[in-house]
N, C-alpha and C positions, 0 to 999 in steps of 0.2 A: 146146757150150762157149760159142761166141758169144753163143747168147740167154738162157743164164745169167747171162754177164757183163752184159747188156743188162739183166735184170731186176733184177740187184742193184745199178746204176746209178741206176733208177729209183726203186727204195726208198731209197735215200739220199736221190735228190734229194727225194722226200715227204717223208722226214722234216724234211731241211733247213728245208722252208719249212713245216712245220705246230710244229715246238718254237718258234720268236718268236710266230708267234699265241697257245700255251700259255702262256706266256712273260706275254704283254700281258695275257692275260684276266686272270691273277692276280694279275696288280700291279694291273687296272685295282677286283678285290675287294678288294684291304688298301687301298687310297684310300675305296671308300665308307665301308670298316667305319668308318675312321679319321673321315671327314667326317661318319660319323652321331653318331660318339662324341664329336666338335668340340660338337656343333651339342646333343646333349643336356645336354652340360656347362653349354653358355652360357646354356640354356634352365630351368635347374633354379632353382630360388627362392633369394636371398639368406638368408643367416644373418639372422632378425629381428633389433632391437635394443635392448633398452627406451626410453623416451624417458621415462618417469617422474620427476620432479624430484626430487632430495634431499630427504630426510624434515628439514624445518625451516628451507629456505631460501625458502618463501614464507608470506604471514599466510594466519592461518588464517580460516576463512570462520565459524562458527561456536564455540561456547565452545570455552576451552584452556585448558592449566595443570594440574597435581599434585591442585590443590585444588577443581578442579571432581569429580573423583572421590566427592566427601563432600557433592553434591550431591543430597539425594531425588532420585529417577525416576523420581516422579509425583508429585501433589496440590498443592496452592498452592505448595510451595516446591520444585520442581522447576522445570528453566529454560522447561518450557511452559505450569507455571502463574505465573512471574513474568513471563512474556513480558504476561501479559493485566492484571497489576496494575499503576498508577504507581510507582514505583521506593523511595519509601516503606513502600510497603505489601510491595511485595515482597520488599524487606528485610528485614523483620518476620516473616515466613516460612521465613528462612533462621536457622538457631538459631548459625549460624557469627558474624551479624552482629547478635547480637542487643545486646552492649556498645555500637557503633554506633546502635541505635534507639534504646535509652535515652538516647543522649546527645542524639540529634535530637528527641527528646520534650521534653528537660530544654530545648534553645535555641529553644522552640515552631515548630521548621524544617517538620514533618511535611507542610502545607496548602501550604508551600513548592512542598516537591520534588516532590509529586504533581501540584503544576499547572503547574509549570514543563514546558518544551515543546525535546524535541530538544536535552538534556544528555549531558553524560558525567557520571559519580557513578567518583570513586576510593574505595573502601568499604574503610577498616581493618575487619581480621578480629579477632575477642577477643581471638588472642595476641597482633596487634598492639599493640593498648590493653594487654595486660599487662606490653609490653615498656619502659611508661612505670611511676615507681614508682607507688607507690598513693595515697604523700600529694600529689603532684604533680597526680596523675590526678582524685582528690577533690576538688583545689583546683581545678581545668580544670571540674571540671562543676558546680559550685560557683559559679561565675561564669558569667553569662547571656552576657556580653558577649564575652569571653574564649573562649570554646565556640563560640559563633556564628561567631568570626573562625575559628578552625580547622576545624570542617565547611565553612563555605562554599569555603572554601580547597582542597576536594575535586571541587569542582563545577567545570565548564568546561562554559560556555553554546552550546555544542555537540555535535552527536553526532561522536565521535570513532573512524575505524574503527583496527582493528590496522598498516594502512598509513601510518595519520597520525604512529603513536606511535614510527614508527622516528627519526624524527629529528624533533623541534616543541617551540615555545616557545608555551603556552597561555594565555590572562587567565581568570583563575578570579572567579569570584562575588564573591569577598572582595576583590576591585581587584588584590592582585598576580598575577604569571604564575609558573604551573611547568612545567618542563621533562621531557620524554621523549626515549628512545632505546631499540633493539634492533631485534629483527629477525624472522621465522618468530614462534616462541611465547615468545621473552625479551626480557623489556621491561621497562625498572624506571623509575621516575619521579624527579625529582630527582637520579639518582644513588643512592639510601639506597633507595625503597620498592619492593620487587619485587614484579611482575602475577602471583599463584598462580592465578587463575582470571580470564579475561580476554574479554571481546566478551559479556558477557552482555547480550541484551535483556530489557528490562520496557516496558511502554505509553509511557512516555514517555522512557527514556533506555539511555543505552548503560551498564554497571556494568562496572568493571576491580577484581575486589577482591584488594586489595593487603598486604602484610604490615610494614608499616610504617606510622605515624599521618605525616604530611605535617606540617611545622610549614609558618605565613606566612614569607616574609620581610621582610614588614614590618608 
């Protein structure tokens, strides 16, 4: 009976002191899992972000506008074969601006603007010139002098990028200045003509063609 008692003594006390080591092991496993689960979290890749800028809150780098759309897409009067003509000529290739070249014919400007060097050309489109009446318009090209003040009046002896046209007060050919403003791909001139197709280049100038004829102001 004694060494019964003795034995069952003995297995208490082993248990006693082996349950807190079972005890520690297992706590000391829900710490790693936890510490790996920590550590993977932190380690896994942010949510990408775009950084893409709004579609129209900067100039564009190349043509723009509704009206380059009705652009050819190849041969002289697409924008890579007016890239290689003087801005006259290129003109002339665009059937949108063809009221325009008659009229630069009629003020004998053509030898002009081909040899002229690092302009901008504000180019009314046909409906602009139709937006003037007809006898008005007949009497405009009708006088040599009077024609000439209003083209030149288009020209600013500078090449003008899309950046410039956000806010600028220009000296045009014709001795007065005209004014631009906007911004991305909206830009209108004076206030009255707006850029439907805008940063074209030709050999020698920048073309912003517009849908409104630009009067002098003086």
């Amino acid at each position: 009976m004694t060494a019964f008692r003795y034995r069952r003594a003995a297995l208490a006390l082993t248990a006693a002191a082996v349950l807190p080591l079972t005890l520690t092991a297992c706590g000391g496993d829900d710490g790693s899992s936890d510490a790996a689960a920590d550590k993977a979290s932190s380690s896994a890749p942010a949510e990408e972000k775009s950084s893409a800028p709004e579609e129209g809150t900067t100039p564009a780098d190349g043509p723009f506008g509704p009206a380059c759309a009705t652009v050819p897409k190849d041969g002289a009067g697409s924008f890579d074969g007016m890239a290689q003509d003087p801005v006259a000529t290129a003109a002339s290739n665009n059937p949108d601006l063809s009221t325009l070249v008659t009229a630069v014919k009629k003020a004998g400007l053509v030898d002009t603007l081909n040899n002229a060097q690092n302009i901008t050309v504000f180019a009314p489109t046909n409906d602009a010139f139709a937006k003037i009446p007809k006898a008005d318009l007949d009497k405009v090209l009708a006088d040599k002098e009077m024609l000439t003040s209003i083209l030149t009046y288009h020209v600013v002896g500078e090449k003008l990028s899309p950046m410039q046209l956000e806010s600028g007060t220009y000296d045009t050919l014709q001795k007065s200045s005209l004014t631009t403003k906007g911004s991305g791909e909206d830009y209108t001139v004076n206030d009255t003509s707006k850029v439907v197709c805008g940063n074209v280049p030709t050999a020698n100038a920048t073309v912003y063609i517009v849908d409104t004829v630009l009067m002098p102001k003086s």
